[in-house]
N, C-alpha and C positions, 0 to 999 in steps of 0.2 A: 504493500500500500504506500511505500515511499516515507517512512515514518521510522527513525530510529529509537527501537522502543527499549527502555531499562527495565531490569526486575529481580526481582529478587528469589532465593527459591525458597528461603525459609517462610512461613505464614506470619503475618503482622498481627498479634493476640493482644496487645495491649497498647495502652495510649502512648506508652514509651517508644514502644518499637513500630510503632506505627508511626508517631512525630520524628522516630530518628534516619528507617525510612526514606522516610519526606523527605529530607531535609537533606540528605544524602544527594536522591532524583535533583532536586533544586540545586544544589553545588556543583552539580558535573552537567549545569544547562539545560535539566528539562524546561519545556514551557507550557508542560501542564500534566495533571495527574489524574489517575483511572482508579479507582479505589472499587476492583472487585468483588463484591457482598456474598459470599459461595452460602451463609447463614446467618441466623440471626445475630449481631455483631452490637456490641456495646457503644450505645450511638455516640458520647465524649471521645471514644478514640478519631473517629472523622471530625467531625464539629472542632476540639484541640488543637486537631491538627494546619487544618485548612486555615482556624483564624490565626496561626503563627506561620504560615507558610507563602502565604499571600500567590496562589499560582491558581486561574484559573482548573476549573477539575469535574469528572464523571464519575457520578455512581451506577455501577452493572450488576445488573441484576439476571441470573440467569432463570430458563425457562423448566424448572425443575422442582413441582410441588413438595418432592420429600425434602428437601434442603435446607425449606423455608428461607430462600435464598430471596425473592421478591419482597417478601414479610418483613426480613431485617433491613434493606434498601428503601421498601415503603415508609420503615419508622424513620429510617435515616434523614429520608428527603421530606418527608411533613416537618422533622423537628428545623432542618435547613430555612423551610420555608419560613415556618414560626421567629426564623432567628433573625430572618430576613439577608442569610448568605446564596448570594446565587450558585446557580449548579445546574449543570445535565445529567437529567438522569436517561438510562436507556435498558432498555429491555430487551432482550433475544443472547439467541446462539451465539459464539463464534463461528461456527459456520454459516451464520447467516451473512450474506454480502451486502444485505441493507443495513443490519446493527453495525460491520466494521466500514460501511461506507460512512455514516453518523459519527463514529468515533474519529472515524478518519479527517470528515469536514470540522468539526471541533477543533482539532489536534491542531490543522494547520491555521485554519483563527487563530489559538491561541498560539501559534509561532506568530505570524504577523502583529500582532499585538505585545509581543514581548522586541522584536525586533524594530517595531517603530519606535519604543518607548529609550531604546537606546539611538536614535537615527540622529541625524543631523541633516536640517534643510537649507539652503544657501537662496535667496530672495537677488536677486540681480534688478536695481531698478523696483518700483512698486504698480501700482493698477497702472493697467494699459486701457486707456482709450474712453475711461469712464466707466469699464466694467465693471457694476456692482457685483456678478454672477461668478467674477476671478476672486474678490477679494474675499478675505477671512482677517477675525481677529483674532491676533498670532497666539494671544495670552490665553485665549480658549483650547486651540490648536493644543495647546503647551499642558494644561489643564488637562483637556480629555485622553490626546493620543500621548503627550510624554515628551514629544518632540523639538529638539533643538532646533533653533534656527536663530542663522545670521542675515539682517539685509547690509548686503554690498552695494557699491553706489555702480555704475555701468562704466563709470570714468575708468576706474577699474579694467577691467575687461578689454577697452580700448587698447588703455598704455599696455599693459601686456600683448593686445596684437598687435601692436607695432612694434615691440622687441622682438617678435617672431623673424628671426634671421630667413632672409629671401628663400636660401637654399631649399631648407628646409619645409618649407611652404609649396616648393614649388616639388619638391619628391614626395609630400602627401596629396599634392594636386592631382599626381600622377597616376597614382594608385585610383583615388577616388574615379579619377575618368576611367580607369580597367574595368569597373565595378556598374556603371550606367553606360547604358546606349547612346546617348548623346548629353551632351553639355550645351547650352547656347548660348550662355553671359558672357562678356566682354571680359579676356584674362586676369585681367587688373581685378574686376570684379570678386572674381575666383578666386585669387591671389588672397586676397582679403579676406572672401568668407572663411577661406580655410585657415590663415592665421585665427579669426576670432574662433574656429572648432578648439585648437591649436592654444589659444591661450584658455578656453572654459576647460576643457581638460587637465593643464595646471594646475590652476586655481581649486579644481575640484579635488584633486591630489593632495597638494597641499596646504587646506583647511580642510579636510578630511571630509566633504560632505556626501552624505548618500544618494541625495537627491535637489537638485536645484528647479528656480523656474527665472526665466529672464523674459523682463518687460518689452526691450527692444526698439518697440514702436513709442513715439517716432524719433526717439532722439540719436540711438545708432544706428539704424537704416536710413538714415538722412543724411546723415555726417560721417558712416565710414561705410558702413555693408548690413545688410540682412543678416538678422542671427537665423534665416531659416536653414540651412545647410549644418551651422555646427550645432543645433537642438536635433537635428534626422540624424546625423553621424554618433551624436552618442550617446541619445536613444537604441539607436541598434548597435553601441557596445554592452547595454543591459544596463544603461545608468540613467532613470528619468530624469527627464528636462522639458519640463512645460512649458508652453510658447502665453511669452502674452504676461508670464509671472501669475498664470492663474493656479492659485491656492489647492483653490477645490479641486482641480483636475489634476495636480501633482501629488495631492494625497492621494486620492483615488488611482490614479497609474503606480504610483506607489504599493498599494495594498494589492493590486493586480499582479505585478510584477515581482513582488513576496511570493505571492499563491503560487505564480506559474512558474517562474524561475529566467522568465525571456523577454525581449522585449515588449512593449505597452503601445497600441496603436494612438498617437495623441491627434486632435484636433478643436 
């Protein structure tokens, strides 16, 4: 199912060894936890655990009357409720392909959600064009997902493309035409877009960001080149970069681009 799962072979019988466990899975990077239920199970060993562990998590319940394997996950997830701790519960087989596709879709939730909360977003420029539908407020952003972010001013981005030595510019120009059937902009043009690929690359390297979005319009598409060339180039190295500086659409490429592992169609 594409999911590196830990475990353990001894049974977890008590709060202790259940919290330690836990707490083990959390230290070697899980991002998130399956608590089992095979019977009736002493509902403070889960409840202990999860409120000191702070990891997204599912209670499984298997399909097995003599177990009382349902019974003990049913008391589990009402006292949850009661407690007001969220939680998935699920019911079925392992062998069923819909229980471990449920656990499956969870699991990688709660990897994007742990991965965004450690991210870094780099803001190039702010709203473009009067779009209220790009902008977000970042303290929110920071609040709900976790996530870092710097805004850079685009002056920036400039002076680094114009330290991009000709040469060099001109042997990734060269590649890039290997790659497309035709080019039509005026060289000079070229030259440009692909130093500014050339210097957000950089930039992105060295402030460590996961994902950026750059405004663009109109203040460096007017005065040196379109960033549309170097947001398509590395985008399809697997690193979102939303056109426009729009917020919303670079979390959300973001979150797509966790899931699937490739790049994110932007528009």
């Amino acid at each position: 199912a594409g999911l590196e799962v830990m475990h353990r072979e001894e049974l977890a019988l008590t709060v202790q060894s259940t919290l330690e466990t836990a707490k083990e899975f959390r230290d070697e990077g899980a991002c998130c936890l399956i608590f089992l239920v095979g019977t009736w199970v002493y509902t403070p060993q889960i409840v202990t655990t999860v409120k000191e562990i702070h990891l997204p998590f599912i209670l499984w319940a298997l399909p097995d009357p003599k177990s009382f394997s349902l019974t003990g996950a049913g008391v589990v997830h009402g006292s949850l409720d009661e407690l007001g701790i969220k939680h998935k519960l699920v019911y079925g087989s392992p062998e069923d392909p819909k229980v471990i596709n449920e656990i499956v879709k969870y699991a990688k939730a709660a990897m994007v959600v742990k991965r965004l909360s450690k991210s870094r977003f780099g803001m190039f420029g702010g709203r473009t064009g009067g779009m209220y539908t790009a902008a977000a407020d970042m303290t929110q952003v920071k609040n709900i997902f976790g996530i870092e972010y710097d805004q850079i001013d685009q002056h920036r981005l400039v002076i680094e493309a114009q330290d991009v030595p000709d040469g060099k510019a001109e042997e990734t120009l060269g590649r890039v035409k290997s790659e497309f059937g035709r080019i039509e902009p005026p060289h000079d043009v070229m030259i440009r877009s692909v130093k500014l690929y050339l210097a957000l690359k950089k930039i992105i390297s060295e402030d460590s960001y996961d994902f950026v979005g750059i405004k663009c319009m109109p203040e460096v598409a007017d005065n040196y080149a379109s960033c549309c060339l170097a947001v398509s180039l590395i985008n399809d190295e697997g690193i979102v970069t939303s056109c426009e500086c729009d917020v919303n659409a670079a979390l959300t490429m973001q979150i797509l681009n966790l899931l699937t592992g490739g790049p994110v169609l932007f528009a």
